[in-house]
C-alpha atoms as a printed R data frame, in Angstrom:
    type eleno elety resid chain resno       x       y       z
1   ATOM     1    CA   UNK     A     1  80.386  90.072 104.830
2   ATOM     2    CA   UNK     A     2  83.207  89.936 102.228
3   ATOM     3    CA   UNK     A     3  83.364  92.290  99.661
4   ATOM     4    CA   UNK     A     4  84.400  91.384  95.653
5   ATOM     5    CA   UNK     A     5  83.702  94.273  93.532
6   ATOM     6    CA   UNK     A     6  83.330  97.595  94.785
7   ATOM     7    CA   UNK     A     7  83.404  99.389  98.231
8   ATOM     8    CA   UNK     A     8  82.585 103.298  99.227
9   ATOM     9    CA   UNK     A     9  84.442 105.668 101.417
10  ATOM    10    CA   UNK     A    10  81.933 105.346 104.131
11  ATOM    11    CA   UNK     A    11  82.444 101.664 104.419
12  ATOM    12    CA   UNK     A    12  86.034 101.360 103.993
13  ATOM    13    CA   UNK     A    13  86.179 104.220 106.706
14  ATOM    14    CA   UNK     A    14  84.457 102.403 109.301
15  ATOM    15    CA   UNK     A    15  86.770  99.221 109.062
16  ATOM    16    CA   UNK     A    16  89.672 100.944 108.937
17  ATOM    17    CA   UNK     A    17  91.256  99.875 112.254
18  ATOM    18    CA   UNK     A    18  89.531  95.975 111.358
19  ATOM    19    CA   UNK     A    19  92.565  93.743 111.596
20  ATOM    20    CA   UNK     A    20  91.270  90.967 108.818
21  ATOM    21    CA   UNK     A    21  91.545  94.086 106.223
22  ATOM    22    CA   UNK     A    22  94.218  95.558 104.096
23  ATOM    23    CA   UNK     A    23  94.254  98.886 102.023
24  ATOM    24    CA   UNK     A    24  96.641  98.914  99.115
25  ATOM    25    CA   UNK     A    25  97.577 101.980  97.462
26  ATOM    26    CA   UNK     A    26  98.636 101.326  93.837
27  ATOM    27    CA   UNK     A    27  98.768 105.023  91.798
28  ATOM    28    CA   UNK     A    28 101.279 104.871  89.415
29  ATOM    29    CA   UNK     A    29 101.945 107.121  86.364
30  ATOM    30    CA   UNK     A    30 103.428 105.858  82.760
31  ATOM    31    CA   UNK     A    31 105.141 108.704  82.285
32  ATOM    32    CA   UNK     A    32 106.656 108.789  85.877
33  ATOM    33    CA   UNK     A    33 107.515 105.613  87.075
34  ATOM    34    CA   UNK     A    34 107.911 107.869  91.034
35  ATOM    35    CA   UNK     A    35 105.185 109.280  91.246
36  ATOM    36    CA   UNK     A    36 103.308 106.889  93.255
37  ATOM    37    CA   UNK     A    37 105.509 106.380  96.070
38  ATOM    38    CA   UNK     A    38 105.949 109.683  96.259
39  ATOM    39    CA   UNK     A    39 102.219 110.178  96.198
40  ATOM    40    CA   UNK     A    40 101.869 107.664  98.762
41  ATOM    41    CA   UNK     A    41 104.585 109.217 100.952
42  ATOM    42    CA   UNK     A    42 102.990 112.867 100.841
43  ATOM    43    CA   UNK     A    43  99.553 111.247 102.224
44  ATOM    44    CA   UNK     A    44  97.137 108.132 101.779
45  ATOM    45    CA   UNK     A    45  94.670 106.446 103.070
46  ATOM    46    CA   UNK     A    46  95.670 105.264 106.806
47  ATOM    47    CA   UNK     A    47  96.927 101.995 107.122
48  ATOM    48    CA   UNK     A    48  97.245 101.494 103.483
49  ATOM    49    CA   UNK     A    49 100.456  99.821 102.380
50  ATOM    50    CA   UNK     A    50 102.016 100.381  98.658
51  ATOM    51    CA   UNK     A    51 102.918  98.350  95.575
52  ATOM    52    CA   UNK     A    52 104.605  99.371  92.412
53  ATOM    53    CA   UNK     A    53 102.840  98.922  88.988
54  ATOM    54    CA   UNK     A    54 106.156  97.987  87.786
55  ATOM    55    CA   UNK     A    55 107.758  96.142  90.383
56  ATOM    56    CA   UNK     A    56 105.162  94.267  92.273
57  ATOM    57    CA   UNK     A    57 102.006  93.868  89.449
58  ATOM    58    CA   UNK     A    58 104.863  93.385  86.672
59  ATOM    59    CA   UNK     A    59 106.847  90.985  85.875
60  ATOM    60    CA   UNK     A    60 110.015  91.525  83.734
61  ATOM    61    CA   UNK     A    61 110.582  93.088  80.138
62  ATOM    62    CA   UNK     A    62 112.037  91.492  77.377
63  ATOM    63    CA   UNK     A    63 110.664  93.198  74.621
64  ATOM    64    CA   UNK     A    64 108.227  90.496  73.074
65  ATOM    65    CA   UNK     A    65 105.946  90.316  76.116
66  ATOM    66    CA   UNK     A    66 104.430  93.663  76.837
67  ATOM    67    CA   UNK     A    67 104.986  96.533  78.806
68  ATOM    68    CA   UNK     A    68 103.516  95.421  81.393
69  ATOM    69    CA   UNK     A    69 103.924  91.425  81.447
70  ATOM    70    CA   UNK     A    70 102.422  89.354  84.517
71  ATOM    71    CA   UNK     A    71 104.455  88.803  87.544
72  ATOM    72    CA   UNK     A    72 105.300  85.568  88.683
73  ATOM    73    CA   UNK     A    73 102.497  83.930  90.849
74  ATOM    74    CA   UNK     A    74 104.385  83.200  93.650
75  ATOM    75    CA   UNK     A    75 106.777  86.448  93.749
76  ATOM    76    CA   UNK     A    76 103.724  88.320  93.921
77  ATOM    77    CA   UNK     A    77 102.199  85.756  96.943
78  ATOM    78    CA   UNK     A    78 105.217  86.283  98.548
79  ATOM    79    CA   UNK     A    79 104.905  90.184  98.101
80  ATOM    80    CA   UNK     A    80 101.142  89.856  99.273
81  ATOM    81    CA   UNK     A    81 101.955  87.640 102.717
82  ATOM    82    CA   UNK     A    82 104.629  90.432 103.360
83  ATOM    83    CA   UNK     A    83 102.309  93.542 103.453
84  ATOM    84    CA   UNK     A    84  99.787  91.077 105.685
85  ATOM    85    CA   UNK     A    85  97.160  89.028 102.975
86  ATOM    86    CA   UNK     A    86  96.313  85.966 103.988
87  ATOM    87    CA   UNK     A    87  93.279  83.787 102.692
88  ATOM    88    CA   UNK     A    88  90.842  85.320 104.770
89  ATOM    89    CA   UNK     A    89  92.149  89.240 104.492
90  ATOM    90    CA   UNK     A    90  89.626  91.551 102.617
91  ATOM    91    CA   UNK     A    91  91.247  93.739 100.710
92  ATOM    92    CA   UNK     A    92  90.858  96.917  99.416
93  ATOM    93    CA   UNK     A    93  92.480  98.582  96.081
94  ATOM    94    CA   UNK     A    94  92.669 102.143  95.445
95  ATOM    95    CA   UNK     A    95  94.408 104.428  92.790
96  ATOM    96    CA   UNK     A    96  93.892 108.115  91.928
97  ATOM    97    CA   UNK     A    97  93.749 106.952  87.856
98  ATOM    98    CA   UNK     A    98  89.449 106.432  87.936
99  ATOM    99    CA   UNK     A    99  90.605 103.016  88.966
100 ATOM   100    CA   UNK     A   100  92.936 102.231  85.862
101 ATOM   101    CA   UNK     A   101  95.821 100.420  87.965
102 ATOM   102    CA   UNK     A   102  93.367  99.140  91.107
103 ATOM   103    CA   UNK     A   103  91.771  97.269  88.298
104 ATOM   104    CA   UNK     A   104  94.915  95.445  87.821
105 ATOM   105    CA   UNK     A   105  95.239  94.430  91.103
106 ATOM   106    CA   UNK     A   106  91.616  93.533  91.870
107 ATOM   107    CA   UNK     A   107  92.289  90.911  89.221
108 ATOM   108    CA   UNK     A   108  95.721  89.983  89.789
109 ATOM   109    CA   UNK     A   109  94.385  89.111  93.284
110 ATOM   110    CA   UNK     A   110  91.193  87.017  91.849
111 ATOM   111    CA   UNK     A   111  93.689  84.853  88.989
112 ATOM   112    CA   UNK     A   112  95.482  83.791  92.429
113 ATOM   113    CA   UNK     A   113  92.424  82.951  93.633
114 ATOM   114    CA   UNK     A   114  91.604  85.411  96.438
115 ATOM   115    CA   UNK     A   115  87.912  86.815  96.091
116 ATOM   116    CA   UNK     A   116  87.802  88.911  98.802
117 ATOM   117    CA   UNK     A   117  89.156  91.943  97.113
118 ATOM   118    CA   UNK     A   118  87.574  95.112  96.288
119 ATOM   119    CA   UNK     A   119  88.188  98.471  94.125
120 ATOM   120    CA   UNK     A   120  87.370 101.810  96.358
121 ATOM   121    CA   UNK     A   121  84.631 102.666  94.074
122 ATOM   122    CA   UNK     A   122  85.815 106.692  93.017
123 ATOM   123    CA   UNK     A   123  89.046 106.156  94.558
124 ATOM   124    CA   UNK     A   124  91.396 108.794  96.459
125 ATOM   125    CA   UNK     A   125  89.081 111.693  95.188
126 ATOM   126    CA   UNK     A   126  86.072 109.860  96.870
127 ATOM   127    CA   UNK     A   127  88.009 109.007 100.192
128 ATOM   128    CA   UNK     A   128  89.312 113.358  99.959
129 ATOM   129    CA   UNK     A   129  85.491 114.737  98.888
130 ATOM   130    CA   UNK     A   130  83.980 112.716 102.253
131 ATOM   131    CA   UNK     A   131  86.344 114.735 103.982
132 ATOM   132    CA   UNK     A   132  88.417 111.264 105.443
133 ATOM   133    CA   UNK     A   133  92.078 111.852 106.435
134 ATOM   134    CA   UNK     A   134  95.124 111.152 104.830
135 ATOM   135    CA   UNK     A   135  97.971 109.750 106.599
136 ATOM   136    CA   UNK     A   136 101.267 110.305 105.431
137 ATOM   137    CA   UNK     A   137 102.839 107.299 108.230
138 ATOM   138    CA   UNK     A   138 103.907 103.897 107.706
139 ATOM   139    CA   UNK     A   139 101.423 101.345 108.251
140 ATOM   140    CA   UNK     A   140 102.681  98.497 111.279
141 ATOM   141    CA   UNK     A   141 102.338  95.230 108.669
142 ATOM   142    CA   UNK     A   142 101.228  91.655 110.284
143 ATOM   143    CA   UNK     A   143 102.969  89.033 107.775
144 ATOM   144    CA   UNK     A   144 100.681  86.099 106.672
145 ATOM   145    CA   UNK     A   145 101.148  83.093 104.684
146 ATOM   146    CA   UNK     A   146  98.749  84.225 100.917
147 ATOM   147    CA   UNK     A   147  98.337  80.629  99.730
148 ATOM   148    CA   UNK     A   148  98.378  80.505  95.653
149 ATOM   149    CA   UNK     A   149  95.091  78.860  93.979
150 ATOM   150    CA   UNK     A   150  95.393  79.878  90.297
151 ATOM   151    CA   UNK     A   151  92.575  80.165  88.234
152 ATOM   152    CA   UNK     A   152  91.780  79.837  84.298
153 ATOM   153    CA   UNK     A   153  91.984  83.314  83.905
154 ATOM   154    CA   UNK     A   154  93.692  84.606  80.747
155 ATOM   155    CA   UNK     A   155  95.113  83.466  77.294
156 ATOM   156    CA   UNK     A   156  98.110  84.090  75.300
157 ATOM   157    CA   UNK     A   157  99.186  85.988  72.166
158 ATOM   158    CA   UNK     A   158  99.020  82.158  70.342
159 ATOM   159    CA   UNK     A   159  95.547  81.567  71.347
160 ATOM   160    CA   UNK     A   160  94.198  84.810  70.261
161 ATOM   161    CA   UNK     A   161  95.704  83.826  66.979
162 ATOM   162    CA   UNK     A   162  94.481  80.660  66.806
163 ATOM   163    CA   UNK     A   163  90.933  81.319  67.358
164 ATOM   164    CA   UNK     A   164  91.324  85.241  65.979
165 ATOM   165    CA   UNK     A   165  88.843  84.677  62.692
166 ATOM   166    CA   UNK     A   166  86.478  82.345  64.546
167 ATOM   167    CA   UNK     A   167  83.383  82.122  67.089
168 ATOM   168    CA   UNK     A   168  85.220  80.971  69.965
169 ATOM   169    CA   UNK     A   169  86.951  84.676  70.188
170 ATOM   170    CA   UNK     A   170  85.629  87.912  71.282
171 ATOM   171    CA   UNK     A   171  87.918  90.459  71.801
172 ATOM   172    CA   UNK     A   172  87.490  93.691  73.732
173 ATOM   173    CA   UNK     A   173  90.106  96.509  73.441
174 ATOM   174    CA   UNK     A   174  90.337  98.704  76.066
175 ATOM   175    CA   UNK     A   175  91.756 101.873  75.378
176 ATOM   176    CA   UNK     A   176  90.776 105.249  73.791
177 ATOM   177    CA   UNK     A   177  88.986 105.078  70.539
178 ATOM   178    CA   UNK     A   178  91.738 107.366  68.825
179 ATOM   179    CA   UNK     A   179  94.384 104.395  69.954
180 ATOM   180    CA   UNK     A   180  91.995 102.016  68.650
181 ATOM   181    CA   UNK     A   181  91.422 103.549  65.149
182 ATOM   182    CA   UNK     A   182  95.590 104.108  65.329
183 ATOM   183    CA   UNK     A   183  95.592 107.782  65.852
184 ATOM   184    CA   UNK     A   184  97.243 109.906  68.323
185 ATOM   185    CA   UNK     A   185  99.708 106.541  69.426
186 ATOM   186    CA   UNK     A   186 102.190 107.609  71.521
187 ATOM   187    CA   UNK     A   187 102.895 104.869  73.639
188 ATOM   188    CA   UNK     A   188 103.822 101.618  71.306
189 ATOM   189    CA   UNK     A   189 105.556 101.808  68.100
190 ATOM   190    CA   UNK     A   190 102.556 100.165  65.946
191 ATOM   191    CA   UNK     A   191  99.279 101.994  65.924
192 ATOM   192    CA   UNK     A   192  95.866 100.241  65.360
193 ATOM   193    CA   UNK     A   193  94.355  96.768  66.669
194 ATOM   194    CA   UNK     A   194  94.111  93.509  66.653
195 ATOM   195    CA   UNK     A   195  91.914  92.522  63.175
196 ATOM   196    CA   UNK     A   196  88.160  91.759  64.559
197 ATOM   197    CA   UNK     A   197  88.355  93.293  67.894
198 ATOM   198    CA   UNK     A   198  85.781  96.159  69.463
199 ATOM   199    CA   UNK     A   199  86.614  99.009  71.007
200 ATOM   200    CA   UNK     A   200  85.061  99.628  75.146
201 ATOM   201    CA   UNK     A   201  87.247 102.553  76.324
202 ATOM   202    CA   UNK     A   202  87.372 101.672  80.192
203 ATOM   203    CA   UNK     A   203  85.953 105.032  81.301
204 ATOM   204    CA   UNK     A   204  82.825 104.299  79.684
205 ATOM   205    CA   UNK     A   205  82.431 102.342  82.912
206 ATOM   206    CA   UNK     A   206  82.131 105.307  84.774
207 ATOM   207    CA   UNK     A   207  80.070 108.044  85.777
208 ATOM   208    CA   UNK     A   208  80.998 111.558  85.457
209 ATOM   209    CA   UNK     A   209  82.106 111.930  88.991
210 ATOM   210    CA   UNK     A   210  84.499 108.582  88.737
211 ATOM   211    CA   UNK     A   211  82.226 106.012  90.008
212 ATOM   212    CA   UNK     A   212  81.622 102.920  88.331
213 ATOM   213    CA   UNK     A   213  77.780 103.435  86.344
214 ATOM   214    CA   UNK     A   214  75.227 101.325  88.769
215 ATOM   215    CA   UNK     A   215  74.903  98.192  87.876
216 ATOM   216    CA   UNK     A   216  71.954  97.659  86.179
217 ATOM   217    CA   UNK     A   217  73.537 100.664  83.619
218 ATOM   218    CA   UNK     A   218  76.103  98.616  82.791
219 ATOM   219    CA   UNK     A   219  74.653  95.340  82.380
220 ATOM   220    CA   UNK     A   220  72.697  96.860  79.622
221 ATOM   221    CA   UNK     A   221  75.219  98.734  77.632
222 ATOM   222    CA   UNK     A   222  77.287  95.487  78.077
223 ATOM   223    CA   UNK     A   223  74.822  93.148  76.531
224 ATOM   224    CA   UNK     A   224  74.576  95.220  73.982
225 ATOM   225    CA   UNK     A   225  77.856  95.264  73.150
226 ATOM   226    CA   UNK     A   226  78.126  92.023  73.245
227 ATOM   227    CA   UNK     A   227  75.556  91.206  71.137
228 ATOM   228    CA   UNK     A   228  74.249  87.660  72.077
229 ATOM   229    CA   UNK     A   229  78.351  86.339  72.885
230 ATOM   230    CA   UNK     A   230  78.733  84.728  75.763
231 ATOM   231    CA   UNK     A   231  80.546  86.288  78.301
232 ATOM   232    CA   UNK     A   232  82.775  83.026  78.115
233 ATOM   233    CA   UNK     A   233  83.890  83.853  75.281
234 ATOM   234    CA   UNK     A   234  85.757  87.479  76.000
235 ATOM   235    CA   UNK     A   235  88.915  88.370  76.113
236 ATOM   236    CA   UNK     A   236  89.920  91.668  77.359
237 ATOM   237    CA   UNK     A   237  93.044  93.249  76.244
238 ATOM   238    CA   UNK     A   238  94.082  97.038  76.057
239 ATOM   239    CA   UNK     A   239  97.590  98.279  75.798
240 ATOM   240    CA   UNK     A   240  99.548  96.377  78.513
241 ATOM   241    CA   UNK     A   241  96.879  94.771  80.798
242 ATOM   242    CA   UNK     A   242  96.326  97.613  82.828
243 ATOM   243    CA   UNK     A   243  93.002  99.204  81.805
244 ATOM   244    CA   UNK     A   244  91.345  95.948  80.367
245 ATOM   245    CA   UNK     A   245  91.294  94.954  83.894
246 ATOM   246    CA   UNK     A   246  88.868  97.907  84.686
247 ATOM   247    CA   UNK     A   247  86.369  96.081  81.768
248 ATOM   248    CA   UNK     A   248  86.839  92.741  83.481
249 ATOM   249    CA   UNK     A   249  85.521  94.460  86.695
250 ATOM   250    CA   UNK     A   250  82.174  96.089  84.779
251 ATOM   251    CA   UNK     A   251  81.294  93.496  83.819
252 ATOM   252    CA   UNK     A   252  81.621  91.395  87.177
253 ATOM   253    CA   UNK     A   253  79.756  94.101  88.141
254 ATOM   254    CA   UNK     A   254  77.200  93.727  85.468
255 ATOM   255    CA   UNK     A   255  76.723  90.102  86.576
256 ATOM   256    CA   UNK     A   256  78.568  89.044  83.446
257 ATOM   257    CA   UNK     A   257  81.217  86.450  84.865
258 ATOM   258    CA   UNK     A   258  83.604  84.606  82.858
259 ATOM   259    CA   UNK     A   259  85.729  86.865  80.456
260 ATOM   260    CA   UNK     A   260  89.275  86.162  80.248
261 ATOM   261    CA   UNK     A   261  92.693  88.714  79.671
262 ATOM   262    CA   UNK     A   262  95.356  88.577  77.223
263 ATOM   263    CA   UNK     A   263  97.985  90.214  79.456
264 ATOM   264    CA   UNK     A   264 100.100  91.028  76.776
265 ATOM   265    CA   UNK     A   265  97.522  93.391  75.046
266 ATOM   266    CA   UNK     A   266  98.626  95.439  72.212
267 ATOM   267    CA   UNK     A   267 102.124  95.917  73.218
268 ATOM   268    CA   UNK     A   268 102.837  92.494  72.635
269 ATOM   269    CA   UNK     A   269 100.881  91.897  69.922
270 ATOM   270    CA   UNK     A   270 102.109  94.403  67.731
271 ATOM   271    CA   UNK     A   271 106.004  93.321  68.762
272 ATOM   272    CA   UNK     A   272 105.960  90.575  65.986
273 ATOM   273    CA   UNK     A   273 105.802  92.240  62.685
274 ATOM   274    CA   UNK     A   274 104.096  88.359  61.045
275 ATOM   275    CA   UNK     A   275 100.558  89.420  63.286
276 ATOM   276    CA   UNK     A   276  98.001  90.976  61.674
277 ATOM   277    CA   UNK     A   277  97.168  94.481  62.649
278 ATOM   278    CA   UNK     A   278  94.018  97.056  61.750
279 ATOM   279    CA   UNK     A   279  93.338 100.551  61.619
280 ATOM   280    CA   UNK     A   280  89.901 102.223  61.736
281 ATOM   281    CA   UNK     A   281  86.835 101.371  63.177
């Protein structure tokens, strides 16, 4: 059995010495750029291995792409053989962030075309409430060959404009309504949206103790947001990539396949002063 969405403690416990499966630990803080692998070095989840928001799920800066740009396919392959994923690994994502950065990975993983990836559904506070050890130890790493099969997974800042004032667009923002109205923006040097989009703050996905809603929860509050699109026609975006990915997730969950990201999210968007930007609801 291969697992594509979501996994539990319990489960993820009893594989853990399964050689065909891989833990990755990717918490990561914006405001400390450390603070994972020091996180990861103080204690995680035994035999997990780590990667860096910035280094490994990131590709370079140059200050028209994003915060968070996508790294290149095969860097990132390369990266993935060396910690041990190969086409049959299952893997399993984890962060301490309600899932915020696993998200990222979970679908980095799929747009290369691996399915058998997961998101440890509550993540390190679920694995620490069960009462499962941490490890604070290096993991032994088998190499293996991850073999690249991209898929149609995302658009770019020129095809949100081009189809940004017609039906063939339907854009999902994923961060906090106060960043969505442009109050309270920190983070980017534009506040507000992009003209037309909704607002799903990711943690809507979630229940109050940081698992994702069941299923059936979300597939209604999805479809209603929605409202008759088709799930074809979504884009996710939020401020860098990151959290959109969490959306992407729900509504895989929800049985809603088919949405796309625009990696470059808000960050990019808002870097050219000729795009259109909104405040308010």
């Amino acid at each position: 059995m291969s697992y594509t969405t979501l996994i539990d403690a319990a489960t993820l416990k009893a594989h853990l010495d399964d050689p065909d499966w891989r833990i990755i630990d990717v918490r990561h803080q914006l405001a400390n750029t450390a603070y994972g692998e020091q996180a990861y070095g103080a204690g995680h989840i035994p035999g997990a291995a780590f990667l860096h928001c910035d280094r490994d799920l990131s590709g370079p800066m140059t200050g028209k792409n994003g915060r968070h740009p996508l790294p290149d396919p095969e860097k990132l392959a390369a990266r993935l053989g060396e910690i041990g994923v190969g086409p049959q690994t299952q893997v399993v994502v984890y962060d301490d962030a309600q899932g915020m950065v696993a998200g990222r990975l979970w679908w980095l993983l799929r747009w290369l075309g691996h399915d058998r990836v997961a998101l440890l559904d509550g993540g390190l506070q679920a694995w620490v409430a069960a009462d499962h050890a941490l490890s604070s130890e290096l993991p032994p790493l088998r190499p293996a060959t991850f073999v690249v099969t991209m898929r149609d997974a995302l658009v770019d800042a020129g095809y949100v404009q081009t189809f940004l004032a017609t039906s063939r667009l339907y854009l999902i923002d994923a961060r906090g309504p106060d960043r969505f109205r442009g109050e309270n923006e920190t983070i980017d040097p534009v506040a507000g949206h992009i003209p037309g989009a909704v607002n799903r703050f990711f943690q809507l996905n979630l229940q109050a103790d940081g698992r994702f809603k069941p299923a059936a929860d979300l597939r209604a509050e999805w479809l209603a947001l929605l409202a008759g699109q088709s799930p074809e026609l979504v884009v996710h975006h939020c401020g860098s990539g990151i959290s959109a990915c969490h959306n992407i997730l729900a509504m895989e969950i929800a049985g809603l396949s088919g949405s796309r990201l625009y990696p470059g999210s808000w960050s990019e968007w808002c870097a050219d002063p000729a795009r259109p930007v909104a405040q308010g609801n």
